[in-house]
C-alpha positions in Angstrom: 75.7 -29.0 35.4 77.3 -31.6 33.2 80.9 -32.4 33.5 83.3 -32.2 30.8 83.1 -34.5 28.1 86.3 -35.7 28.4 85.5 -37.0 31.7 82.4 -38.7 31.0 82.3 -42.3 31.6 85.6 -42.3 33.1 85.4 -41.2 36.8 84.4 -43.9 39.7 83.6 -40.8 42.2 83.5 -37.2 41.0 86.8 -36.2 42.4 90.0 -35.1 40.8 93.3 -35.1 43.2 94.7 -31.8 43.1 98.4 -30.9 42.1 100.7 -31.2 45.4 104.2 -29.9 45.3 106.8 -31.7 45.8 104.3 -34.9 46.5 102.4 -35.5 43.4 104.9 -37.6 41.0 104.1 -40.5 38.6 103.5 -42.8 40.8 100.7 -41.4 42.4 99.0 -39.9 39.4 99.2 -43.2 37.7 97.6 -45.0 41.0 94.6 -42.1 41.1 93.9 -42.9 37.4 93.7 -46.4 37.6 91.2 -46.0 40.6 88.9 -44.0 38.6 89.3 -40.7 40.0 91.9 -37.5 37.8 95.4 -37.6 39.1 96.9 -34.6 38.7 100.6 -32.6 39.2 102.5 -29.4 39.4 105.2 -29.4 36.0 107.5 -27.5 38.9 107.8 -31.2 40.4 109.8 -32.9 37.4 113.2 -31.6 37.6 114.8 -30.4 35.6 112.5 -29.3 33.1 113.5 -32.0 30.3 112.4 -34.8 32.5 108.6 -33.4 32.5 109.0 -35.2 28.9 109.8 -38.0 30.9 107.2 -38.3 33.2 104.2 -37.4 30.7 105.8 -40.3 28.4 106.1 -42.7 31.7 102.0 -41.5 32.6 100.4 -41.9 29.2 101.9 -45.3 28.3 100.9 -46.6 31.7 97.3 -45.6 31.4 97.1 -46.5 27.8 99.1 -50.1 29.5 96.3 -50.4 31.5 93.1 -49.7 29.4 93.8 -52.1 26.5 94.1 -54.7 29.7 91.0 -53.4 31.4 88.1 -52.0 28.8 85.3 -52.6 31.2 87.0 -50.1 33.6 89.1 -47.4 31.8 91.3 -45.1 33.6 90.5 -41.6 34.3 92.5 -38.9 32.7 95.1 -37.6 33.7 96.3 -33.6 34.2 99.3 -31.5 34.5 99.2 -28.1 36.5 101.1 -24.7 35.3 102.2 -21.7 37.5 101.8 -18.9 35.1 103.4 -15.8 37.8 106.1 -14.7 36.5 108.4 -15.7 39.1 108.0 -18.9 37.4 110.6 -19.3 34.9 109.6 -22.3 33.2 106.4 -21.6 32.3 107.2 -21.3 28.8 109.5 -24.7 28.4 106.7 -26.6 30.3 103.7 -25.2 28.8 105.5 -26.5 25.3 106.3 -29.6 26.7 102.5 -30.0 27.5 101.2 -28.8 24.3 103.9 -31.3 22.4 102.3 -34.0 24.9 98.8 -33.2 24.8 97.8 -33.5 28.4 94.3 -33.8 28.6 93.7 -31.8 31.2 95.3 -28.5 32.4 95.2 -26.7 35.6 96.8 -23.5 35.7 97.2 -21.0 38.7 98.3 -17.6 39.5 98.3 -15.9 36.4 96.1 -15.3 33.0 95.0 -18.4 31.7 94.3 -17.2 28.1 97.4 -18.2 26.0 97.2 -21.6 28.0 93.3 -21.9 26.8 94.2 -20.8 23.5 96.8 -23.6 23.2 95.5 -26.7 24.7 91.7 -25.7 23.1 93.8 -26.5 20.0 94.7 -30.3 20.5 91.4 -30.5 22.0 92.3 -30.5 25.9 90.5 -28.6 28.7 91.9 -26.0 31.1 90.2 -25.6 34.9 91.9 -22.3 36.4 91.7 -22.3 40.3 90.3 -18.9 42.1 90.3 -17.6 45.7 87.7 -14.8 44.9 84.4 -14.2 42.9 86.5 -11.4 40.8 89.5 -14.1 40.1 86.6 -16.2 38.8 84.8 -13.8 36.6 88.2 -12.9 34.6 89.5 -16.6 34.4 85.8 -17.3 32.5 86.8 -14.0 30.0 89.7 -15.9 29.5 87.6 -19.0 28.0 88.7 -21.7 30.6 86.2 -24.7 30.8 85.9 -25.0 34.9 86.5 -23.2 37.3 88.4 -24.8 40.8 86.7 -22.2 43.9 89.8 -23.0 46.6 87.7 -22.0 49.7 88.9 -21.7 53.4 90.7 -24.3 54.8 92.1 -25.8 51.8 96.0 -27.2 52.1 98.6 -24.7 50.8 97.7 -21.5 49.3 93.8 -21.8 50.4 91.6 -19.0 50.0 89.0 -17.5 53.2 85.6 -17.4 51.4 82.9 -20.4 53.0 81.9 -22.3 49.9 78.4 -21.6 50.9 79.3 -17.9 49.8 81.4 -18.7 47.0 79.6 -21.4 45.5 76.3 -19.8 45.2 77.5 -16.2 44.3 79.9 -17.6 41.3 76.4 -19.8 40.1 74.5 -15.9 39.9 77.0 -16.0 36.2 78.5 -19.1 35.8 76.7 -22.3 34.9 79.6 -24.4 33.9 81.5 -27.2 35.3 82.5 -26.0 39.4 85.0 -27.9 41.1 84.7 -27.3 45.0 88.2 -27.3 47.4 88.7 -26.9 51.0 88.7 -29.4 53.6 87.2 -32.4 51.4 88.6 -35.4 52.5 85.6 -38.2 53.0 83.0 -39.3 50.6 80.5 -37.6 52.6 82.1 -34.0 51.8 82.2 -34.4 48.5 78.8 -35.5 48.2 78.5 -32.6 50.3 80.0 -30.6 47.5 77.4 -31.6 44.7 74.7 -30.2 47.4 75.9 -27.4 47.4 76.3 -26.9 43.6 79.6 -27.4 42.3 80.2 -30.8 40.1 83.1 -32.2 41.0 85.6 -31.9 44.3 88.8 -31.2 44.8 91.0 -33.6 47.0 94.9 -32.9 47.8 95.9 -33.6 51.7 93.5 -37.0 51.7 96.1 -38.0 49.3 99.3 -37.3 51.1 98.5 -39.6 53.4 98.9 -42.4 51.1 101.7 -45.1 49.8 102.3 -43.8 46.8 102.3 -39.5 47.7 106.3 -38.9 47.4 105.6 -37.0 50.7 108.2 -37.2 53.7 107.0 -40.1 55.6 107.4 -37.5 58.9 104.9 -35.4 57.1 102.9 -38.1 56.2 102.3 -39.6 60.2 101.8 -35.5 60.8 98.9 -35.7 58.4 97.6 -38.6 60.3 98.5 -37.8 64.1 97.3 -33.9 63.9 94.0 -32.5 63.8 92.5 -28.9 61.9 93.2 -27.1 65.7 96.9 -28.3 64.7 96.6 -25.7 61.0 98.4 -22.7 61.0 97.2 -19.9 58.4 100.2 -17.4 57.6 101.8 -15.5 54.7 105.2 -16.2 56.6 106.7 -18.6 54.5 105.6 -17.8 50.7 104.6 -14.4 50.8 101.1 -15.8 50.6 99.1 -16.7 52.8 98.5 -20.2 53.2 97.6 -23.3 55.4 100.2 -25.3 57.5 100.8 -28.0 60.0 101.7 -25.7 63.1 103.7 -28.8 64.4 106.2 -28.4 61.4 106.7 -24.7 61.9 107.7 -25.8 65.6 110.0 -28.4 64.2 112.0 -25.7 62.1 112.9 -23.9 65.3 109.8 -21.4 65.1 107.8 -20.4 67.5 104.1 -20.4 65.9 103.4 -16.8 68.3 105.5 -14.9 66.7 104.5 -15.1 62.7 103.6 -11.7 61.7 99.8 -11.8 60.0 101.4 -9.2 57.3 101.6 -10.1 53.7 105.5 -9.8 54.2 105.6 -12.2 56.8 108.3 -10.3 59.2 110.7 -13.2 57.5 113.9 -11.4 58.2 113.0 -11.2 61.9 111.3 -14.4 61.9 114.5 -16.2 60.2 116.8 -14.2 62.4 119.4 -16.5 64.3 118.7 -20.1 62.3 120.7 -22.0 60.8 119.0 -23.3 57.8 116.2 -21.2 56.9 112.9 -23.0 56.1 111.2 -23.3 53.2 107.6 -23.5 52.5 106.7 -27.3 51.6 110.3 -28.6 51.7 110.9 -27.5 55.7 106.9 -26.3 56.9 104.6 -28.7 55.7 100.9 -27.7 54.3 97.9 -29.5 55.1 94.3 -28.9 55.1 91.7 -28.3 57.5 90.2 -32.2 56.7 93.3 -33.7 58.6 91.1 -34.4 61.7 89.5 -37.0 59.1 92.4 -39.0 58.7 93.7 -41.6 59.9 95.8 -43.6 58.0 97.9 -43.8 54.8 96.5 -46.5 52.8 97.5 -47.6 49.2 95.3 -44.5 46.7 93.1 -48.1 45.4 91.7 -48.7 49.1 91.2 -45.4 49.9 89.5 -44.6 46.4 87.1 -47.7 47.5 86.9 -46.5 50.9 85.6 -43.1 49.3 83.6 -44.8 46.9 81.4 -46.3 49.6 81.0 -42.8 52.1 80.0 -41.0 48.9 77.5 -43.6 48.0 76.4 -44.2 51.4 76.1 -40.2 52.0 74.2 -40.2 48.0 71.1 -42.7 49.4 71.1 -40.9 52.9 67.9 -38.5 52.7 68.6 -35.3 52.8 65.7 -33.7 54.0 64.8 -35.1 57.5 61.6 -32.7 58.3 
């Protein structure tokens, strides 16, 4: 399918970098852009809420900076992500804030998209709405988004369980607009992988941690790059939903992996019982992906955006029928 017009032309790899808490800031959107590829980030991560004005100012001059000094090789654009559950209580300042600013691209999560569509439809910006399940998918398209992001198994943070084998082809029975695939992408060969399998674009988040300019704690950055997918830890414990962690960080907050509780309440009183400081998801008990086995280092986001360039070319003139 094709991808959004706003995109066309302006992507070196199909890939946008997904919105990590806590670890996507300026400096790392503005390095994804540059490179070719959509750099993305959660609203939560500018605090307080007025300096989100500061950041989207701070982004769009850059980018603007650097394609009057660069024509033959424009920036991608850029995106901001909104938490629409209501225990989100700036959803209303920041969605305003993004609306005054424009953002070109929108990615909203947990909640109704509709009032967001309805909004940035209206300076002529896009909205992609991620889903863990074919019925999330099927009311965020009555909702009039413009792509849907399919968060499969092994994806870093609040990942879903679904194979993208199942969910890809089962959302394509009723949808045939733009699909962006996550879960475990993290070379140019899986997301080349990814347009196999039918979505159009992938959906890249951990990759990134690993990299200079990821606001990440260095300690969770060598994590990312010493541990492997046996070393990912799937539990509701921390967030009250279930998502995907380094199991070496839960052991460094004093907690034994053994005794998480797979219950959507996460035993946390028990579990928190006798510590000091108790942890919190992303701060204290660092997410990751299942793709960590594929990384190895935490290069500057231009080398690795090259580095991703060439596997996803590479993978793109590799035959893929053998018989």
């Amino acid at each position: 399918m094709p991808i959004p017009e706003i995109l066309a032309g302006r992507l070196s790899l199909p890939l946008i970098c997904s919105p990590m808490f806590l670890a996507s800031g300026p400096e790392l959107v503005i390095a994804q852009c540059k490179a070719g590829v959509v750099g993305t980030f959660p609203t939560l991560n500018a605090r307080p809420s007025a300096a989100l004005d500061d950041w989207l100012e701070r982004i769009r001059s850059e980018l603007e900076a650097w394609n009057v000094a660069h024509p033959d090789k424009l920036a991608a654009p850029f995106g901001a992500n909104l938490i629409l559950h209501k225990s989100n209580p700036r959803q209303e300042e920041d969605l305003g804030r993004v609306v005054e600013h424009e953002v070109p691209i929108v990615i909203t999560s947990v909640g109704r998209p509709d009032r967001v569509v309805e909004k940035v439809h209206g300076y002529g910006g896009i909205v992609l709405h991620d889903v863990i399940s074919v019925a999330h998918a099927r009311k965020a398209i009555d909702c009039g988004v413009d792509a849907l992001i399919l968060v499969c198994a092994g994806a870093g943070g609040h990942g879903g369980t679904l194979s993208p084998f199942a969910f890809v082809s089962e959302v394509r029975e009723f949808w045939d607009g733009p699909l962006v695939l996550a879960g475990a992408i993290s070379s140019g060969r899986s997301l080349r992988a990814a347009e196999v399998l039918g979505a159009d674009l992938g959906y890249m988040g951990t990759r990134f941690l690993a990299t200079r300019e990821a606001a990440a704690d260095p300690g969770h950055k060598a994590m990312i790059v010493r541990d492997t997918a046996a070393d990912i830890l799937y539990t509701p414990a921390f967030s009250g939903i279930s998502a995907n962690y380094l199991r070496n960080s839960v052991i460094a907050a004093g907690i034994d992996p053994a005794a998480l509780v797979p219950s959507e309440n996460g035993g946390k009183d028990d579990l928190f019982a006798g510590l000091e400081h108790r942890p919190k998801a992303w701060k204290d008990v660092w997410s990751a992906g299942q793709g960590i086995g594929a990384i190895h280092d935490a290069p500057s986001v231009a080398e690795l955006v090259a580095r991703l360039r060439s596997e996803y070319l590479e993978a793109c003139a590799t035959p893929v029928c053998r018989f």
